[in-house]
C-alpha positions in Angstrom: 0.0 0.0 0.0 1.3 3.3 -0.8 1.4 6.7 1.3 0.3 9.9 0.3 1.0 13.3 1.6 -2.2 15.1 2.2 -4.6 17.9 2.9 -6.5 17.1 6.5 -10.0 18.1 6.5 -11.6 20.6 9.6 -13.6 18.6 11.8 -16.6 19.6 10.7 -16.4 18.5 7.2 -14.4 15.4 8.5 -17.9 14.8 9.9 -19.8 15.3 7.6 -17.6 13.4 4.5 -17.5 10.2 7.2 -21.5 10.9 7.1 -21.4 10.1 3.7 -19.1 6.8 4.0 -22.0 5.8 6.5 -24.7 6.3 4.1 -23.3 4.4 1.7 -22.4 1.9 4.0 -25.9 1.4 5.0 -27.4 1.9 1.6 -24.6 -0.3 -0.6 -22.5 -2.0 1.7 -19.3 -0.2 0.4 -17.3 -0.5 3.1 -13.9 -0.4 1.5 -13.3 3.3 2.3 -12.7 2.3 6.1 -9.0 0.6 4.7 -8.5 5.0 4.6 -10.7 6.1 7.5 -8.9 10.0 7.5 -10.8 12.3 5.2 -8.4 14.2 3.3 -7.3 14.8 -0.1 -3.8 14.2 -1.4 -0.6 16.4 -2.4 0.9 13.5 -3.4 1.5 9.3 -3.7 4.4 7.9 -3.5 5.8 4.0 -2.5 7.3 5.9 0.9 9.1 8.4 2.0 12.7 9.6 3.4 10.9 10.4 6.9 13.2 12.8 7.8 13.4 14.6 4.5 9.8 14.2 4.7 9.8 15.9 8.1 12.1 18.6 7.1 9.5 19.5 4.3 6.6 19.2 6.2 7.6 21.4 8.8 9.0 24.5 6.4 5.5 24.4 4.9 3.6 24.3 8.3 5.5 27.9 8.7 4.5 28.9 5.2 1.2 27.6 4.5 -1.5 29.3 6.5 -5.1 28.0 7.3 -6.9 27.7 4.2 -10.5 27.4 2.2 -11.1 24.7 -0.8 -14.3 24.0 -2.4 -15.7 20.9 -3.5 -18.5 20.9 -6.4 -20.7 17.8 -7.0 -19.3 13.9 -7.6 -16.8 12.6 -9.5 -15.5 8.8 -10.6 -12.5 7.0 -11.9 -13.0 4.1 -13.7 -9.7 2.9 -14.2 -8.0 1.1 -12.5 -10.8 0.2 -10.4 -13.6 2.7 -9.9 -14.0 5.5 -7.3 -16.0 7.7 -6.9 -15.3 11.1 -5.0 -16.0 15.0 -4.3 -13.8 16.9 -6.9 -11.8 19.9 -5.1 -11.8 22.6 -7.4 -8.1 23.7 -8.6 -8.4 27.0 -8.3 -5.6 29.2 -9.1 -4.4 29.4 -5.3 -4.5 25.5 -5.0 -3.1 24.9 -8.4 0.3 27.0 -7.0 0.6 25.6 -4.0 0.5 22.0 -5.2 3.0 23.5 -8.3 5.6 24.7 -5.4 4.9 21.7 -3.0 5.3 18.8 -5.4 9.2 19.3 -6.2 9.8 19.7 -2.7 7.6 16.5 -1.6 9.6 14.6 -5.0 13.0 15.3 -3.0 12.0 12.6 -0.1 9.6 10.8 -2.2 10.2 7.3 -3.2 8.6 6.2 -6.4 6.0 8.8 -6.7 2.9 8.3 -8.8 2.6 10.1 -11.7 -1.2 10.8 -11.2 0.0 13.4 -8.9 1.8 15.7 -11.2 1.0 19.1 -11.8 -0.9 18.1 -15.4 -2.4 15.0 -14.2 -3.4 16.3 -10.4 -7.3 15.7 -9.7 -7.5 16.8 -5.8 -10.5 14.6 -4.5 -11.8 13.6 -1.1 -12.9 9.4 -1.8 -16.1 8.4 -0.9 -16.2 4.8 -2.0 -13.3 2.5 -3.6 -12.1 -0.9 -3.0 -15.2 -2.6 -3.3 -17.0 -0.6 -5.5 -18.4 -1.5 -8.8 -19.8 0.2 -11.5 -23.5 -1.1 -10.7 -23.2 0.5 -7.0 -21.1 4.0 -8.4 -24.3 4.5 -10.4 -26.6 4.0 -7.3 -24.3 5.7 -4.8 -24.7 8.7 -6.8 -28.2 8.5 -7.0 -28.1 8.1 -3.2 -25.5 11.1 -2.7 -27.2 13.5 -5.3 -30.2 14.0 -2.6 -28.2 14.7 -0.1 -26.1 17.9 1.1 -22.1 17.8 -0.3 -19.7 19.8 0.9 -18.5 23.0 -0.6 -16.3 25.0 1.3 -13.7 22.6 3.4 -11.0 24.4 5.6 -7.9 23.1 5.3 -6.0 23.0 8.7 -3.0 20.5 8.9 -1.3 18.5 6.4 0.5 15.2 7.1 1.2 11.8 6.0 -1.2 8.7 5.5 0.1 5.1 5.2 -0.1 1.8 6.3 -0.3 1.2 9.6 2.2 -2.1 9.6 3.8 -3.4 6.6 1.6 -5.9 4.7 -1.3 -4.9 6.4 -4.4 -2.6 4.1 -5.8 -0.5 6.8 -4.1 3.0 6.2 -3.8 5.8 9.3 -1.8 9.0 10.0 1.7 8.7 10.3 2.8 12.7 10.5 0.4 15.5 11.1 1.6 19.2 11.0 -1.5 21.8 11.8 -1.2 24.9 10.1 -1.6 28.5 11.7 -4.0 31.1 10.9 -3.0 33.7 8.6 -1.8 36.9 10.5 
């Protein structure tokens, strides 16, 4: 299982995205997001990390990067490899730069880093169902989601690293967490 370095969700909208992951856990019986039970969205996937690059890295932007406001807007699914269907974050212009300036620095103590994560392929997302999802349920879990309240504005207020808990083992949890400061 890889690790990614990611975007942690307020607690309020940690709330409500695990809301969602209930519903369709009681609807579908997807219950393949709770391998990755942190809502977040990710910077960046990679096989591991140098830790203490990774540190290093995570601490200069936890001086640099202040609180912050993204906004999600409607659903969204991958197919391919195996499907998933998320909230799309919108890459605004702000976003957009801070992943651009981020991503070399994160490449530096990355170890074989996905390429879905570069600046042209990036598609920020919060996950909502994958693992055991099929294309039968996506269709019905949107049916499900679309009459219900999504999020739109998320605040952004620490960023850390998400990976396996034990090596071999699926279930995923937080392995750094930095929280960012409000802008001054």
């Amino acid at each position: 299982m890889p690790f990614a370095v990611a975007a942690l969700l307020d607690e309020p909208s940690a709330t409500h995205v695990q809301g969602l992951w209930a519903l369709l856990e009681e609807h579908l019986d997807l219950r393949g997001i709770a391998r990755t039970p942190i809502p977040h969205f990710s910077w960046q996937v990679a096989e591991d990390y140098d830790r203490d690059r990774l540190k290093a890295v995570l601490e200069r932007w936890q001086r640099k990067l202040p609180i912050f406001t993204a906004r999600s807007s409607g659903l969204g699914f991958f197919a391919e490899p195996s499907p998933i269907l998320f909230l799309p974050i919108v890459r605004d212009p702000r976003l957009t730069m801070i992943h651009r300036k981020l991503l070399p620095e994160l490449d530096e103590a990355a170890i074989s880093p996905s390429t879905h994560y570069e600046p042209e392929n990036w598609v920020p997302h919060i996950t909502l169902a994958a693992h055991d999802l099929t294309a039968e349920k996506a269709g019905q879990a949107m049916q499900i989601l679309s009459e219900r309240p999504l999020l739109a504005d998320i605040r952004i207020e620490a960023i850390g690293l998400i990976g396996p808990l034990e090596r071999g083992v699926n279930d995923l949890g937080l392995h750094m967490r930095y929280g960012l400061e409000v802008a001054g």
